[in-house]
C-alpha positions in Angstrom: -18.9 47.4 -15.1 -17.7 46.1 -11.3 -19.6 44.2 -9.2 -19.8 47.2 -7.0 -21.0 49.2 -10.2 -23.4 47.1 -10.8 -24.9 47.0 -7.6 -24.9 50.5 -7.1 -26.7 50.8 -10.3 -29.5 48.8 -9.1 -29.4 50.4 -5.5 -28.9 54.2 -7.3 -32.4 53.4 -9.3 -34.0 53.0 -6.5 -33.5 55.6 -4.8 -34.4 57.6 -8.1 -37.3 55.9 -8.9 -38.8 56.2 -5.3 -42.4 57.8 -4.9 -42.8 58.4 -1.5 -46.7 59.2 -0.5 -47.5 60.8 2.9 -51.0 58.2 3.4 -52.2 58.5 6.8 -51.2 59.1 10.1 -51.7 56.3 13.5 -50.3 55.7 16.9 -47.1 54.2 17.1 -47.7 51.0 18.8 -50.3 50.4 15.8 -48.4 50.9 13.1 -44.9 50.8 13.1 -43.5 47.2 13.2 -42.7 45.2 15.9 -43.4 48.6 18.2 -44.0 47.6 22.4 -45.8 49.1 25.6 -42.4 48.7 26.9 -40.1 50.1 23.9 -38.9 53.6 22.9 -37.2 53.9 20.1 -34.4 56.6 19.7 -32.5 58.2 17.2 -28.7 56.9 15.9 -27.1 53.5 16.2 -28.0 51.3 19.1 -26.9 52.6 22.8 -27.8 52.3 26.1 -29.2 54.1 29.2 -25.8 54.6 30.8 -24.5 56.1 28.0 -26.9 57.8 26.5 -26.5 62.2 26.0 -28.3 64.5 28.1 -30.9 65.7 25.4 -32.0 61.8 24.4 -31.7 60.9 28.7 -34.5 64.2 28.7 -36.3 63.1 25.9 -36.9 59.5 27.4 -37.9 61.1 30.9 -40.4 63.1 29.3 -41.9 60.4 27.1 -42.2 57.9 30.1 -44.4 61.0 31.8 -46.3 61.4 28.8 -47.3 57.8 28.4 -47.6 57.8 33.0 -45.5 55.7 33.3 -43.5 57.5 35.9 -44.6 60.7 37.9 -41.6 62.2 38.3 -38.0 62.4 36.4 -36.4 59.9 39.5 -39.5 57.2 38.7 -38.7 57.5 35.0 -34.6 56.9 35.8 -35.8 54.0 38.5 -38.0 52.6 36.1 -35.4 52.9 33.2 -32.9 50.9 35.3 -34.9 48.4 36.8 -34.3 47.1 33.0 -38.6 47.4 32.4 -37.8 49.7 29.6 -36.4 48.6 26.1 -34.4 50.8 23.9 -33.8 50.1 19.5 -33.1 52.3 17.1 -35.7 53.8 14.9 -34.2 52.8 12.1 -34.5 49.0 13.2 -38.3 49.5 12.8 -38.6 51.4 9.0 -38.6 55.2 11.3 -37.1 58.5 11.7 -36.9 61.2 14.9 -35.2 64.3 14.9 -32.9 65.0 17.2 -33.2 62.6 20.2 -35.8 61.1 18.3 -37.8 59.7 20.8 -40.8 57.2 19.5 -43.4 55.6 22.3 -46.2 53.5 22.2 -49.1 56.0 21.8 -47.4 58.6 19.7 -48.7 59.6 16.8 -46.6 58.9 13.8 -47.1 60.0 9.9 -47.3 57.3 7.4 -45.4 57.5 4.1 -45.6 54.6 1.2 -42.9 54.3 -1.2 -45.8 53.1 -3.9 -43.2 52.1 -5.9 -41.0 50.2 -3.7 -44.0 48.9 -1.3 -42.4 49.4 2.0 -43.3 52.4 4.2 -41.4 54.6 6.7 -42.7 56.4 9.7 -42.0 59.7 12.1 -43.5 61.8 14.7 -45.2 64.5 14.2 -43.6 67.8 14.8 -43.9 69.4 18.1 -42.6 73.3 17.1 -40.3 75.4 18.3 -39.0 76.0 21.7 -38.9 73.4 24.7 -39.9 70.6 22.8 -39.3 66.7 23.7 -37.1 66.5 20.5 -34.5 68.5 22.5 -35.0 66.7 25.7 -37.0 69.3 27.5 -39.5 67.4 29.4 -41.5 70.4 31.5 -45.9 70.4 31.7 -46.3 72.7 28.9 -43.9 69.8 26.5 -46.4 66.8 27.9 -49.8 68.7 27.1 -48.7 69.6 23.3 -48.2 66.1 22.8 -51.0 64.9 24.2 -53.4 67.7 22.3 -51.4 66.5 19.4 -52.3 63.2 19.9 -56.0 63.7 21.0 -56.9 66.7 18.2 -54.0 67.2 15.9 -52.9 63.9 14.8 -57.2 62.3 14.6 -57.5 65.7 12.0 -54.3 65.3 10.2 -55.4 61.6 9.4 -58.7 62.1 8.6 -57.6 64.8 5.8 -55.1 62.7 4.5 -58.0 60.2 4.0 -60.0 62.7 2.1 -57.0 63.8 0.0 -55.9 60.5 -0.8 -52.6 61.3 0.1 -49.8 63.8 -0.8 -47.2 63.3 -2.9 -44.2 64.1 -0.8 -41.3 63.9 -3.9 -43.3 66.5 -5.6 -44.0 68.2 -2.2 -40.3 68.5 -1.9 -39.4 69.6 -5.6 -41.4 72.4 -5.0 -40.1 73.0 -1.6 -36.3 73.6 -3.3 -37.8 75.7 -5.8 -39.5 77.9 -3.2 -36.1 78.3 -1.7 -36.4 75.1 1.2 -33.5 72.7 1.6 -35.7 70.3 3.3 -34.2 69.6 6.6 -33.2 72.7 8.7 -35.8 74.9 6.2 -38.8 73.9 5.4 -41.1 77.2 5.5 -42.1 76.9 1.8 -43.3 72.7 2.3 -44.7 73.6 5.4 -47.1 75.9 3.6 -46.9 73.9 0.8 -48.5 71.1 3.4 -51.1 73.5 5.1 -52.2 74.2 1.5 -52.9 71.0 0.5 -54.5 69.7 3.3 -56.7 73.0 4.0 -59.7 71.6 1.6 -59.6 68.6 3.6 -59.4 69.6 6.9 -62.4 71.8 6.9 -64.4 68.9 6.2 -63.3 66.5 8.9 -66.0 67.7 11.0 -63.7 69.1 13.8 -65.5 72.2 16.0 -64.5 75.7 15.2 -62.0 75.6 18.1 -60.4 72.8 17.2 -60.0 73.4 13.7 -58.7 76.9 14.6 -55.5 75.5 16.8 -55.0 72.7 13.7 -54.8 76.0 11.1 -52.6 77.9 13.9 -50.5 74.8 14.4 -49.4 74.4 10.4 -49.4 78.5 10.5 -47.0 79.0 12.9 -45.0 75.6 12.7 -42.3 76.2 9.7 -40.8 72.6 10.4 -44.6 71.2 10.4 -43.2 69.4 6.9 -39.8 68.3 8.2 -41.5 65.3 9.6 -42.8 63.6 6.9 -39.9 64.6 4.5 -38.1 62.1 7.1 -40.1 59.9 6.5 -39.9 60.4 2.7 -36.3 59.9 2.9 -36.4 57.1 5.0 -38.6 55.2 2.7 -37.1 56.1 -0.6 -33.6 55.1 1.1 -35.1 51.8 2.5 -35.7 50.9 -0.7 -32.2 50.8 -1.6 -31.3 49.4 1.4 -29.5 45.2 1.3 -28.1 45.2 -2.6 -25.1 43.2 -2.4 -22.0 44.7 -3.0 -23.3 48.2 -3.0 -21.4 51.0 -1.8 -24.2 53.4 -1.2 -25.0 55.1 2.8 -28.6 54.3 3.1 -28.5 55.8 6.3 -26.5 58.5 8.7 -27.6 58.9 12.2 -26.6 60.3 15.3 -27.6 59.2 18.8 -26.2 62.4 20.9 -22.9 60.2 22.3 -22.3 58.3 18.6 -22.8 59.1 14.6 -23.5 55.7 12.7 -23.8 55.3 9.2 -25.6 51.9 7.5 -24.1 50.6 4.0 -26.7 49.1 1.2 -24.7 46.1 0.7 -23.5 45.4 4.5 -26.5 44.6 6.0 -27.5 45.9 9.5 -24.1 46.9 10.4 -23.5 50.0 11.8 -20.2 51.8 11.1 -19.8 54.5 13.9 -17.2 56.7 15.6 -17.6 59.7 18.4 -20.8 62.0 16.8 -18.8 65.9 16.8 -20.4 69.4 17.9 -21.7 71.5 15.7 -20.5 74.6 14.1 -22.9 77.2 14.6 -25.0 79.8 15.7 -26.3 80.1 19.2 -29.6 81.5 20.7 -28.9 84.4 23.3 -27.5 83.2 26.6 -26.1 79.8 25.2 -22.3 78.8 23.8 -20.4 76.2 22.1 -19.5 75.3 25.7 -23.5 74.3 26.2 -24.1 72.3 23.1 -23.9 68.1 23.2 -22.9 66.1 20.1 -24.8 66.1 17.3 -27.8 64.3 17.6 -31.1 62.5 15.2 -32.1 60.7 12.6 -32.8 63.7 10.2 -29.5 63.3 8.3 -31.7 60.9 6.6 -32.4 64.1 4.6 -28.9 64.7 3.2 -28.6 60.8 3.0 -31.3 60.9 0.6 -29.7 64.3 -1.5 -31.3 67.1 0.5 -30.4 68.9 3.4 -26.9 70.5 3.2 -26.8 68.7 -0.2 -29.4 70.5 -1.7 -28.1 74.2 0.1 -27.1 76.0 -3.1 -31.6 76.3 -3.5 -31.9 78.0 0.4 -29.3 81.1 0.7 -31.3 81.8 3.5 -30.5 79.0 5.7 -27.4 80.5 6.2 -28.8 83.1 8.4 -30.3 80.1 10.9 -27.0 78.0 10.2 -23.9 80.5 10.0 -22.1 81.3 7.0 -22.5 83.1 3.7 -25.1 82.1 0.1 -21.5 81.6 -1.3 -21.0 79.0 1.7 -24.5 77.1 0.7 -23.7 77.3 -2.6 -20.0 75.5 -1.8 -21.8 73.3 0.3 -23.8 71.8 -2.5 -21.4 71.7 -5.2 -18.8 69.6 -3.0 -21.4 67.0 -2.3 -21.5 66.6 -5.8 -17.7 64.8 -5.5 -19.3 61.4 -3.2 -22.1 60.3 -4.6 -23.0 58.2 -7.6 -26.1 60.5 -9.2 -28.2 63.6 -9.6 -31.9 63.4 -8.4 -33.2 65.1 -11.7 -36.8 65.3 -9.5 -34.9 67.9 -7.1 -33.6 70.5 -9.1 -32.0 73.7 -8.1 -32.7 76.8 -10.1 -29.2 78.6 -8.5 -27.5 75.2 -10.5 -29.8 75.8 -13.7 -31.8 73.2 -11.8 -29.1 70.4 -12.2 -30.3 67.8 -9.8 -29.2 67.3 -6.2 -26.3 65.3 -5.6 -27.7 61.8 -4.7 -26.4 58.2 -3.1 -23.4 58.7 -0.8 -20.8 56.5 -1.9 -18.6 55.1 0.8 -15.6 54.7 -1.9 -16.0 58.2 -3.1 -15.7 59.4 0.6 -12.3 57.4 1.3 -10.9 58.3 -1.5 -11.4 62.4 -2.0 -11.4 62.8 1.9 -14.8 65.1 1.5 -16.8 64.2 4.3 -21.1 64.6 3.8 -22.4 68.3 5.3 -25.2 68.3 7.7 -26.9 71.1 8.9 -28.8 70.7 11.7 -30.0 71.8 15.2 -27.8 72.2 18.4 -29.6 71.3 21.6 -27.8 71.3 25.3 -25.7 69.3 26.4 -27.8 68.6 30.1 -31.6 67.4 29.9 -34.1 69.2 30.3 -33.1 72.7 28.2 -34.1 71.9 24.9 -32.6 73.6 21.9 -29.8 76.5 21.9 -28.8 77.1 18.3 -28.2 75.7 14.5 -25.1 74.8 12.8 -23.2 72.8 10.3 -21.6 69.0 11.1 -19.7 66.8 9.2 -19.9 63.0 9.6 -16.6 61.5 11.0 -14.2 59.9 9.0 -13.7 56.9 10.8 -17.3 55.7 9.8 -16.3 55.4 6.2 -13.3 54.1 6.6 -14.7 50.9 9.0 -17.5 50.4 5.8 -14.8 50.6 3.4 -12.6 47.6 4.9 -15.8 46.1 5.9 -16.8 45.8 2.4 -13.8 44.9 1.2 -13.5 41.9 3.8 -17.1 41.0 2.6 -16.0 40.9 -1.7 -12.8 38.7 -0.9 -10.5 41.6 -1.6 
């Protein structure tokens, strides 16, 4: 074996071996590391301000109102460029967002332990459907779900999870893609699957009848109440393989609205990015391709880690949210199976005789077969404030690849 085998052998394992628990959840500024009064974190590779999109320019009004800092969208843009306010990626701090992937101080944020790794990975909670801060809509009714999630939903969520001793989220998931979940646009069946387990638990956290009633409605009615903490999963179970020298393997693909950035196992904290493309998809009534902005958020940790569009060929369905035809989901999967190094026997999928997903991008693989890694993912507009107008398919750009490629070539002397 190559150097570069031999590395992603070691890098590969990890990822396989992974055993992602969802333990608890906290506020932000508590528990994820190095976290600030004065820092958001966003999704993608590092940008700034001036050139952020219009979703992730919403989404940072609208957490400066929650947290009062500002009154008012212009005293969140003064206070932005009075150069008060500090902007990192969440991956620079072991996190995940969807789509703009905002992260502030007193957020709550779901804790999940990779017991067999040691590190942990964090995300916030999900918000629902609709005008939601994910998608950079910033009105009233956005600020007072997140702060009933942070005063009701996130003390009860934690204190179950106490109780339960925490849930397993790789078996969470393996049941999700038998149920007919691909984990990152569809996650109906480990949504429920998450209600279920924490049900027991949640009636015993001493929470009035009112209380407990909008927690129940909030996992009822939220399908993408898992997607969260599969982010999380991901991100932890990818971490893990994350700085094996001379490995080939993505450990992470991100999009920041303006850029998509992918990071490389063996290449440090270099990000490889090039001009983040618009979805292909379908849009909610009202909306076109002509409204949507670049693909945006961290949850292409999902197909980074073998889910996602990856694992497509287990949710047929998803093509109804996404476009296409089961024949298309089924395609999807089987391609993805040409650029990366294993099959995640944990995550099999009965439409493949439950063959495992296809697991550990491989930036080689990529240059040479030209296949570029499927996404599928939400579509939000293009100006801040809207929120989300449709689903669709991506592919990452080329050009990221292609930089990682040379890069590690430069780094190996060759």
């Amino acid at each position: 074996m190559t150097q570069i085998d031999d590395a992603n052998a070691t890098a590969v394992r990890r990822v396989l071996e992974a055993t992602p628990v969802l333990v608890g959840v906290g506020r932000a500024r508590d528990v994820i590391p190095d976290m600030a009064d004065d820092l958001l974190l966003h999704a993608g590779p590092p940008i700034p301000w001036d050139r952020m999109s219009g979703p992730v320019r919403g989404a940072v009004t609208g957490a400066l109102l929650y947290e009062r800092k500002a009154g008012t969208e212009a005293e969140a843009a003064v206070l932005v460029e009075s150069g008060r306010i500090r902007f990192d990626p969440c991956h620079h701090h072991a996190a995940v967002g969807p789509m703009a992937g905002i992260v502030s101080g007193s957020m709550p944020v779901c804790i999940v332990e990779n017991r067999r790794g040691g590190n942990r990975a964090y995300a916030t909670l999900n918000e629902g459907y609709g005008a939601v801060l994910r998608y950079g809509a910033y009105g009233a009714a956005v600020l007072e779900r997140l702060r009933w999630m942070e005063r009701t939903l996130a003390p009860a969520l934690g204190r179950a999870l106490d109780l339960c001793g925490g849930i397993d989220m790789k078996s969470l998931i393996a049941q999700a893609l038998a149920m007919g979940d691909e984990g990152h646009n569809r996650n109906r069946a480990g949504s429920a699957l998450l209600g279920r387990l924490l049900g027991p638990h949640l009636v015993r956290t001493g929470l009035s009848t009112g209380d407990l009633s909008e927690v129940f409605r909030y996992l009822a009615d939220n399908d993408l109440a898992a997607l969260n903490p599969v982010m999380a999963a991901c991100k932890a179970t990818m971490d893990a393989a994350h700085g094996v020298a001379g490995s080939t393997l993505v450990t992470a693909m991100a999009r920041n609205g303006t850029e998509f950035g992918i990071r490389v196992s063996g290449l440090g904290e270099r990000w490889f990015t090039a001009p983040a493309e618009t979805p292909h998809g379908l849009y909610f009534p009202g909306f076109t391709a002509a409204d949507a902005n670049p693909d945006v958020g961290d949850s292409a940790i999902t197909e980074t880690a073998g889910i996602g569009a990856f694992a497509m060929a287990a949710a047929p369905a998803i093509v109804k949210f996404v476009s296409g035809t089961a024949r298309d989901a089924l395609t999807s999967t089987l391609e993805m199976y040409e650029i990366t190094l294993a099959e995640n026997a944990a995550f099999g999928i009965p439409a493949l005789d439950f063959r495992g997903t296809p697991t550990g991008i491989d930036i080689r693989r990529v240059a040479r077969t030209g296949i570029l890694p499927r996404i599928n993912t939400g579509i939000a507009h293009r100006t801040a404030g809207i929120g989300q107008i449709g689903a669709g398919l991506v592919r990452a750009p080329r050009a990221c690849f292609d930089q990682a490629v040379a890069a590690m070539a430069a780094a190996l002397g060759r």
